[in-house]
C-alpha positions as CSV (number, residue, x, y, z in Angstrom):
1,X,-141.3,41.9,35.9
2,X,-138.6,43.8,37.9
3,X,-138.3,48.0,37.9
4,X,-135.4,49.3,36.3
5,X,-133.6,50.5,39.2
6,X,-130.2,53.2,39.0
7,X,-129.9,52.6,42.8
8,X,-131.6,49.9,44.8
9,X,-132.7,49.1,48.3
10,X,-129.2,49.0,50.3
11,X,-127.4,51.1,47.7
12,X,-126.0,54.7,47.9
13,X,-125.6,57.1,45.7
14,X,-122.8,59.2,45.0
15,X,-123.2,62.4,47.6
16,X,-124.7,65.1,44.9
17,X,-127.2,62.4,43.1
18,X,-128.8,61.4,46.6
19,X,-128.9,65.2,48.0
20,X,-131.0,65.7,44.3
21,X,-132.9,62.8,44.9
22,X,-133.8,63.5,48.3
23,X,-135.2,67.1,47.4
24,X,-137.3,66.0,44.7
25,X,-139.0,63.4,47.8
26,X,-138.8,66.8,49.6
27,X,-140.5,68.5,47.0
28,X,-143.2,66.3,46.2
29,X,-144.1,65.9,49.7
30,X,-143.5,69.3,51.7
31,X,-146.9,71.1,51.1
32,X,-149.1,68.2,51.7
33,X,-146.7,67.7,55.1
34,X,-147.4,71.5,55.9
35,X,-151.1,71.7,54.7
36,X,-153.2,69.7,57.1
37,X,-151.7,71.7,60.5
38,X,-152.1,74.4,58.5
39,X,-156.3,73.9,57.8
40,X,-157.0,72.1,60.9
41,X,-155.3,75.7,63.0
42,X,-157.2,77.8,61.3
43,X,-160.3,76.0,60.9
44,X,-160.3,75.6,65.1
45,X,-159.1,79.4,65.1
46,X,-155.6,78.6,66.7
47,X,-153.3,81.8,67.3
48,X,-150.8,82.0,64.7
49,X,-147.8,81.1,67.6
50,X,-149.7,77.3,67.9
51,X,-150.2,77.2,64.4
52,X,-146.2,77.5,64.0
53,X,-145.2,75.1,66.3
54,X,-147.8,72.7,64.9
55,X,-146.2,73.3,61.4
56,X,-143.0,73.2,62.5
57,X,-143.1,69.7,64.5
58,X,-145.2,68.2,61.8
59,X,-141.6,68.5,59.6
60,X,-139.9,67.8,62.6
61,X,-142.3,64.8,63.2
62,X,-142.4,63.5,59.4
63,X,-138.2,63.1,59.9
64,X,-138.1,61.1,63.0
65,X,-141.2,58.9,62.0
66,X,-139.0,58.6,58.7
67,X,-136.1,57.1,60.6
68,X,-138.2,54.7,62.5
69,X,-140.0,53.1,59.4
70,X,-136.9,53.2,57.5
71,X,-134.2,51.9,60.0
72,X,-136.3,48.9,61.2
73,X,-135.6,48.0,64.5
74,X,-136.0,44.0,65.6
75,X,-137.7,42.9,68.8
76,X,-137.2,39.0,69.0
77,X,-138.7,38.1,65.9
78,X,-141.0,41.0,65.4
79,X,-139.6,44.4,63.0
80,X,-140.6,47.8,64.3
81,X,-140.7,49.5,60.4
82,X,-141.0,48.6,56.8
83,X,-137.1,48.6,55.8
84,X,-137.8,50.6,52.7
85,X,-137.6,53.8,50.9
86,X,-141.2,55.1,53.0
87,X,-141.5,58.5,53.6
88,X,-143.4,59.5,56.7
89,X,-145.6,62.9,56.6
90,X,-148.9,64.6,58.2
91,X,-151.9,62.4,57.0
92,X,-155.1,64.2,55.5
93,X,-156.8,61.4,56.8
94,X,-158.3,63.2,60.4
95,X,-158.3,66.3,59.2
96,X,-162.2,66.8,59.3
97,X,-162.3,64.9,62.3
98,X,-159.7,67.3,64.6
99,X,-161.8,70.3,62.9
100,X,-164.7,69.3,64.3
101,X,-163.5,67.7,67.2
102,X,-162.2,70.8,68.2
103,X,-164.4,73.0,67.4
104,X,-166.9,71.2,69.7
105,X,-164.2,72.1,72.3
106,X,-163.7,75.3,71.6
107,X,-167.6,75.9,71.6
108,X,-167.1,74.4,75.5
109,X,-164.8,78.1,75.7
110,X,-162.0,76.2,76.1
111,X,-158.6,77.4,75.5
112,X,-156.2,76.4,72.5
113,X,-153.6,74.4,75.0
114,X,-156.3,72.8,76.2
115,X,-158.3,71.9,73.4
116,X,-154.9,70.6,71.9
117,X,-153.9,68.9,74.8
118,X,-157.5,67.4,74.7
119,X,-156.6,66.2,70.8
120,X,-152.8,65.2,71.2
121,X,-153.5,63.2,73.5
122,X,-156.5,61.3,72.3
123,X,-154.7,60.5,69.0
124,X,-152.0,58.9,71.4
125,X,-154.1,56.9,72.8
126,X,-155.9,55.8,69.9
127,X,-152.6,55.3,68.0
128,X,-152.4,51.6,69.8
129,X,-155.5,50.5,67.1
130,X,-153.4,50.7,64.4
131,X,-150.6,48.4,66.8
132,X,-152.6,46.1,67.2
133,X,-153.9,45.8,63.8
134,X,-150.3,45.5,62.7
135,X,-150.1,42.2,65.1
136,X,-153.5,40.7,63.6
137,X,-153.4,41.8,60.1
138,X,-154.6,38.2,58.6
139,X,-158.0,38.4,61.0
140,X,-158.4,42.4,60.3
141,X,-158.4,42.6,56.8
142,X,-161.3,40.2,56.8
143,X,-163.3,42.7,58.6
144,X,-161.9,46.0,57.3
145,X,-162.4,44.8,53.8
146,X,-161.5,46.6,50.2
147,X,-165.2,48.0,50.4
148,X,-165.1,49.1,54.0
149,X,-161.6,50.9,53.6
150,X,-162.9,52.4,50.4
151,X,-166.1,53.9,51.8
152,X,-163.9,55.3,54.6
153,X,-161.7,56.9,52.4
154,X,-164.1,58.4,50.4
155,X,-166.1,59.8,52.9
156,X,-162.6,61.3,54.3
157,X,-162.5,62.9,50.9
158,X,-166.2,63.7,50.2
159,X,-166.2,65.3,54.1
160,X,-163.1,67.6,52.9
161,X,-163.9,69.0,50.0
162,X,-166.3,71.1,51.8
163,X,-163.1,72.4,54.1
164,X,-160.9,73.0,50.2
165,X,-163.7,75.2,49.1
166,X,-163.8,77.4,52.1
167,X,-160.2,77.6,52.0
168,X,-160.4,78.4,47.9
169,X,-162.9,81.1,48.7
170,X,-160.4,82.9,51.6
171,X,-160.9,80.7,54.7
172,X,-163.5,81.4,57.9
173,X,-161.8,84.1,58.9
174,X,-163.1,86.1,55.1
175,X,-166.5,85.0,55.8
176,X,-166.5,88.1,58.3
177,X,-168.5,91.2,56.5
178,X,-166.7,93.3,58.8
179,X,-163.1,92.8,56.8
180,X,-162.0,94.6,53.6
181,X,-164.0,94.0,50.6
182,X,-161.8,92.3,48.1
183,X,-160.7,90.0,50.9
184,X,-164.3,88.8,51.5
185,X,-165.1,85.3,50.8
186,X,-165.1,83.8,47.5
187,X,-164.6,87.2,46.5
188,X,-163.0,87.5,42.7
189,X,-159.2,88.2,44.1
190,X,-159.8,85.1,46.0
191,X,-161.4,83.0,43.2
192,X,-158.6,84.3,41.1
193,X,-155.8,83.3,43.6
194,X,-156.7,79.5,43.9
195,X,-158.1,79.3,40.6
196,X,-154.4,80.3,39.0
197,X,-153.1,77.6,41.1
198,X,-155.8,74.9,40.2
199,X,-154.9,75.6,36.7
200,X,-151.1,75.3,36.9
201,X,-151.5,72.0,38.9
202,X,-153.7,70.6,35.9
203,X,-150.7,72.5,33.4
204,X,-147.6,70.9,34.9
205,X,-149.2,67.1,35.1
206,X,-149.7,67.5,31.5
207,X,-146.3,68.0,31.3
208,X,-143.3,65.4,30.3
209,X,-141.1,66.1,32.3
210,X,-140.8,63.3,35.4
211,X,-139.8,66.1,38.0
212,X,-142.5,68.6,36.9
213,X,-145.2,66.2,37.5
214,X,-143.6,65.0,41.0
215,X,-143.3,68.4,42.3
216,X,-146.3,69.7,40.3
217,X,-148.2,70.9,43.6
218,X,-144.8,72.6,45.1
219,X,-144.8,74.7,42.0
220,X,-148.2,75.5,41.5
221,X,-147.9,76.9,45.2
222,X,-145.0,79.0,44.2
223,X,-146.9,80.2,41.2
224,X,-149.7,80.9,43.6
225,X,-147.4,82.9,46.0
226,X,-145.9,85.1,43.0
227,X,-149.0,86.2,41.8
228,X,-150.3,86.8,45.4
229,X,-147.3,88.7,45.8
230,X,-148.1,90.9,42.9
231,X,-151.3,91.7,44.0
232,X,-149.8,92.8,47.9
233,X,-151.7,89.4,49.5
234,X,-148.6,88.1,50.4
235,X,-145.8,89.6,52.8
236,X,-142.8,88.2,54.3
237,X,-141.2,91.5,55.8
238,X,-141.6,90.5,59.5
239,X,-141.0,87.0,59.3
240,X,-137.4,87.6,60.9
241,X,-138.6,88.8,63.5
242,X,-139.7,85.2,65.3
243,X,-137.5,83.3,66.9
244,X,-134.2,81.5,65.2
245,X,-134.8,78.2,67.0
246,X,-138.0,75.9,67.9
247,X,-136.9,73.1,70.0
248,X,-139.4,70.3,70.1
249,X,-140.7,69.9,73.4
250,X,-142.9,66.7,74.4
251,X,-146.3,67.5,75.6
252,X,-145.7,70.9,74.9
253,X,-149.8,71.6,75.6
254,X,-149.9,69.3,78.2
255,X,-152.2,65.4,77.9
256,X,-156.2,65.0,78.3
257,X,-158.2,62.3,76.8
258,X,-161.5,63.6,75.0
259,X,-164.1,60.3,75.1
260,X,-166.1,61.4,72.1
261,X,-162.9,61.5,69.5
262,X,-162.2,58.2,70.9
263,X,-164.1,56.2,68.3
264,X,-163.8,58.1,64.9
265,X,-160.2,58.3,65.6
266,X,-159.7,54.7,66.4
267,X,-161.8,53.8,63.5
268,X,-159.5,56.3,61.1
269,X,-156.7,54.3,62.6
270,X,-157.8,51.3,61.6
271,X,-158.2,52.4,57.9
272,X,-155.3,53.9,57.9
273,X,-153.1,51.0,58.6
274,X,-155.2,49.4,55.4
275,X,-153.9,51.9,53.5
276,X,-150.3,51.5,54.8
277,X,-150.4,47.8,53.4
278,X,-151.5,49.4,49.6
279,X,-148.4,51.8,50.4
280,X,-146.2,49.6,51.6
281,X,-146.5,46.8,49.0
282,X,-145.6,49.1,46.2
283,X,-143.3,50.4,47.9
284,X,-141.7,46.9,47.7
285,X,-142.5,45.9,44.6
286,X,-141.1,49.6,43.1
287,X,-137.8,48.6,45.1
288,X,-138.1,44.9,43.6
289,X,-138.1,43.6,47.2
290,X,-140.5,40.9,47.5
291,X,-144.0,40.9,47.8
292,X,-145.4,37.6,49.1
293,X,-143.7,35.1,51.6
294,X,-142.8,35.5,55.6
295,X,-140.4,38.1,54.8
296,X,-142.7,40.3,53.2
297,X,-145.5,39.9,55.8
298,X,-142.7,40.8,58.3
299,X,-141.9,44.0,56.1
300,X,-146.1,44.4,56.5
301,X,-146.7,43.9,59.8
302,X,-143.1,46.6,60.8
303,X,-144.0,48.6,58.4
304,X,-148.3,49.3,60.3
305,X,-147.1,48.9,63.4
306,X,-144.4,51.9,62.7
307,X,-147.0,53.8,61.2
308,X,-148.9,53.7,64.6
309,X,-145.9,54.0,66.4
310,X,-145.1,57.1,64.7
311,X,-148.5,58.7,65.2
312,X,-147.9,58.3,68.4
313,X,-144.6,59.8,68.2
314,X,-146.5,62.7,66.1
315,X,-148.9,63.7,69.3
316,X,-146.1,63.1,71.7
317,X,-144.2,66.2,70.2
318,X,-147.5,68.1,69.5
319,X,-148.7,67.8,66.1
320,X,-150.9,65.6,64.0
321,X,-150.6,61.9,63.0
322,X,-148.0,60.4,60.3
323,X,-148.8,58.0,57.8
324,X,-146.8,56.5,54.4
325,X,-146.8,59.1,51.2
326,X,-147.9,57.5,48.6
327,X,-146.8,60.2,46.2
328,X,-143.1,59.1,47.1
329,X,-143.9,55.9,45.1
330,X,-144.2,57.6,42.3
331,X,-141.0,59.2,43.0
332,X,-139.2,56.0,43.1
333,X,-140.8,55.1,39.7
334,X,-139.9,57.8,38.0
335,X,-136.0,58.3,39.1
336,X,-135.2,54.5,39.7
337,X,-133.8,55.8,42.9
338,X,-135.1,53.1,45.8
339,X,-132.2,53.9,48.1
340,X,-133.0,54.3,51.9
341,X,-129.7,56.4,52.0
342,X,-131.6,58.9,49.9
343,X,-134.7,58.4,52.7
344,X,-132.4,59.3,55.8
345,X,-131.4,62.4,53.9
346,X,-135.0,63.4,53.0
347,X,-135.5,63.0,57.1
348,X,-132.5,65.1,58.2
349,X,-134.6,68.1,55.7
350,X,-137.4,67.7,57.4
351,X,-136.1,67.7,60.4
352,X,-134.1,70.7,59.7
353,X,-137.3,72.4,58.3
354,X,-138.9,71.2,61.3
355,X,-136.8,73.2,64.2
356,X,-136.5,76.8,62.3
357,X,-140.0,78.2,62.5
358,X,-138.9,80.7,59.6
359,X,-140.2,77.9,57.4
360,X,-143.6,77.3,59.1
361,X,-143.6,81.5,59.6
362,X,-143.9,81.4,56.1
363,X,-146.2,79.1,54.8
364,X,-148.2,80.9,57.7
365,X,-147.9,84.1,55.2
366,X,-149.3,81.8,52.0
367,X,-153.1,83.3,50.9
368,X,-155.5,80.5,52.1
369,X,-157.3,80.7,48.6
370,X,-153.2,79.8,47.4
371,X,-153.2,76.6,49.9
372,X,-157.1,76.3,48.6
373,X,-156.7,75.3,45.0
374,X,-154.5,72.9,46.3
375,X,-155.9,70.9,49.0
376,X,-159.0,70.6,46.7
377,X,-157.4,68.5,44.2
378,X,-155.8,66.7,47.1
379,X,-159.1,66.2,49.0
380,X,-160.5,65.3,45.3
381,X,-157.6,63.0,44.8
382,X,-158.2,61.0,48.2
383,X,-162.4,60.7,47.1
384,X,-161.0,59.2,43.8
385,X,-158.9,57.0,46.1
386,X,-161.3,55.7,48.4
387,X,-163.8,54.8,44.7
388,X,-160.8,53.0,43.2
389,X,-159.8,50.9,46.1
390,X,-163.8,50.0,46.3
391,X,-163.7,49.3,42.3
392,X,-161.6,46.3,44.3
393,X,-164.0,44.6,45.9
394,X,-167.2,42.1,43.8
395,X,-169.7,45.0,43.7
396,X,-172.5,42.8,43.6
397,X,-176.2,43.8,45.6
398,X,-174.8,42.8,49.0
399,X,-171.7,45.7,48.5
400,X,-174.2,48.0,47.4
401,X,-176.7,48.1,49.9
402,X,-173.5,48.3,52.0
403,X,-172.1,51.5,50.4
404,X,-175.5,53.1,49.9
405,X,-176.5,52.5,53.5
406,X,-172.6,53.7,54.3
407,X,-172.9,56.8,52.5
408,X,-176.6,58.2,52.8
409,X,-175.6,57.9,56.7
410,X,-172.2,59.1,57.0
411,X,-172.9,62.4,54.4
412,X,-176.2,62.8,55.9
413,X,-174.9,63.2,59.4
414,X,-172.4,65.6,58.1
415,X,-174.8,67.7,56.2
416,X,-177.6,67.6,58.5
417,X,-176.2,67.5,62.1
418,X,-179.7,68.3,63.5
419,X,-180.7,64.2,62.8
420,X,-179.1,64.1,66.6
421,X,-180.9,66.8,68.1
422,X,-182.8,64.4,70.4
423,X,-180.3,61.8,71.3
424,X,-178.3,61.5,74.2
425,X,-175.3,63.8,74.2
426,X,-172.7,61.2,74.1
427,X,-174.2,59.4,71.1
428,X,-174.7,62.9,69.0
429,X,-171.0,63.8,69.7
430,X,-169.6,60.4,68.8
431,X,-171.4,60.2,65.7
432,X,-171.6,63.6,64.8
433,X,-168.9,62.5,62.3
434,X,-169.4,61.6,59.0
435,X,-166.5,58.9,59.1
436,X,-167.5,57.8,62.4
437,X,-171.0,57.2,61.3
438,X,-170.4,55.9,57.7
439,X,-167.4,53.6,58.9
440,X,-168.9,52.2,61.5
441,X,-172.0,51.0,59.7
442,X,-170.1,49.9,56.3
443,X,-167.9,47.4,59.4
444,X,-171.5,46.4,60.7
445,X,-172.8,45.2,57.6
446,X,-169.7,44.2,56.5
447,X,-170.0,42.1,59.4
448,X,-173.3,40.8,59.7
449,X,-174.8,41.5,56.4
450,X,-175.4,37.5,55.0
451,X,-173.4,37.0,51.7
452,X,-174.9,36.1,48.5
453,X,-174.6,32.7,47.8
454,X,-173.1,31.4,44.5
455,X,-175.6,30.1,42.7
456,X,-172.9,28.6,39.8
């Protein structure tokens, strides 16, 4: 059954409908583009200059990646990019990976550019698994099956929740006795400040109206910032005073390869360019393209290998990797607008956004515990993820000896780092991870586990 489309694929919309069409995208997508930089600078106690440029060439980033999936660009026979409506942004899935990746560097006293230079370039690197999972997709999604993407997932998610709450309580910088009282952590001005916005998110996806629920985490923010506003947490004064111009400047930190992130990145990688298949294919099927045959494995296969590409792109102009936005699907459903017109406006926002730091100068100003009642339905959202996509797979006692073994070693690792105390250095930094650890055994077993036979 096709989607009721107003505008499809290749179609373009009058000038005012596709500039209101592109800001809802922009809307639905701009504070979960913003957010991870955000978390991951403060978490690894960037200065608030790297923090800004971060911000700042994640929009930038999000644009250009946008253009490459959306343009499509032929090699031969192979597509570079997916050819549809797919907007790029910053993805939450390494975000508790580059916080503790970093924070291992900075316990080695080294400095931000080189503890980013250290990062940037590792995801660079590790970028290529997700190429060459693009170019071997039928042999890969035998070993990265619907259980092993779904643990992965929801260990990112179960890992980040952690990282929400500290955030919903006032960050790591509150946790310092030494600060004013009613800015301590999880102090009742803070509790107040990201429980106001927890409860508006819940408020506006009750609501009817389709662009209320799209943007529903855009306005809960704003809600946030008003009452943090009124309560003198939130102040914009000097935000003129920075500079009127960022331009994006490759390697900005300079390039270093850190061995240790090598594996959990690569293995993040890999899962995400599952996901970008899930994204993808509704994607098409929203935008009634089709979604079996050799033109839609072509549109697959683009569509990863742009998502590497662009990660790659991402570190290359200093910030953090891009992935599809799934939340632009429901976009498309809800406005019958699958026009990538619409798309290559949303890209010339960002990209707008991107290169005046007065807009990453300000969500700078936002209360963490504002940005914390957020990210913890997001981090909540992308746990909930990783169990449905599992709910895919035969859960029979094979798959759950998998995901218990999976689990019980990837969350205990997290919790209880001091398991590695008396292993070599190499192996306690490598799997120091949660997602390292618990995706690496759910592929072993995946692997080498022996399958139940059918007794029917």
């Amino acid at each position: 059954m096709k989607n009721e489309l107003i505008y499809g694929l290749n179609d373009k919309p009058p000038f005012s409908r596709a500039i209101f069409a592109a800001l809802v995208h922009l809307l639905a997508m701009f504070v979960a583009v913003i957010t991870p930089s955000l978390i991951i600078g403060k978490a690894i106690g960037l200065s608030d200059e790297n923090i800004t440029r971060i911000v700042s060439m994640s929009l930038f980033a999000s644009g250009v990646a946008g253009f490459i999936q959306m343009m499509t660009f032929k090699i031969k026979n192979f597509q570079i990019g997916s050819g549809l409506l797919s907007i790029q942004g910053t993805s939450f899935n390494f975000v508790s990976v580059i916080i503790s990746g970093g924070l291992i560097l900075r316990n080695e006293n080294l400095s931000d550019e080189e503890i980013l230079a250290a990062i940037f370039g590792t995801l660079m690197l590790c970028s290529v698994a997700e190429m060459i999972v693009s170019m071997s997709l039928k042999y890969v999604r035998r070993v990265i099956s619907d259980l092993v993407c779904g643990i992965v997932v929801m260990l990112i998610g179960l890992t980040l929740i952690s990282a929400g709450l500290v955030s919903a309580g006032g960050g790591y910088a509150s946790m310092d006795k030494n600060i004013a009282e009613n800015l301590q952590f999880a102090s009742i001005q803070n509790l107040s400040l990201s429980g106001i916005v927890l409860l508006s998110i819940v408020i506006l996806n009750s609501l009817k109206q389709p662009f209320i629920k799209v943007s529903a985490l855009f306005f809960a923010i704003l809600i946030g910032i008003i009452y943090a506003s009124l309560i003198g947490r939130f102040d914009i004064s000097d935000v003129h005073a920075s500079s009127t111009f960022i331009y994006p400047i490759p390697l900005f930190y300079g390039l270093s390869i850190e061995s240790s992130l090598i594996l959990p990145f690569a293995i993040i990688f890999i899962v995400t360019s599952l996901e970008t298949i899930g994204d993808i294919s509704a994607t098409s099927e929203l935008s009634n393209q089709p979604t079996q045959g050799k033109d839609f494995e072509r549109r697959l296969r683009g569509g990863v290998f742009a998502n590497g590409l662009n990660s790659c792109v991402s570190g290359f102009f200093n910030t953090f990797p891009n992935s599809c936005f799934g939340q632009n699907n429901a976009v498309i459903a809800l406005s019958g607008v699958a026009s990538r017109y619409v798309g290559y406006i949303v890209c010339i926002m960002l990209i707008i956004c991107g290169v005046f730091p007065v807009v990453a100068q300000f969500a700078l100003r936002i209360p963490e515990p504002v940005l914390g009642g957020a990210i913890l339905v997001m981090f909540g959202t992308i746990a909930a993820t990783g169990i449905k996509i599992i709910s895919r797979a035969t859960l029979d006692k094979r798959a759950l000896m998998i995901l218990a073994i999976s689990l019980a070693l990837g969350l205990g690792v997290s919790t209880q780092p001091a398991i590695l105390e008396h292993f070599p250095s190499i192996f306690k930094t490598l799997f120091s991870s949660a997602i390292a650890t618990g995706g690496l055994c759910a592929i072993l077993l995946e692997l080498f586990l022996p399958k139940e036979k059918n007794n029917s």
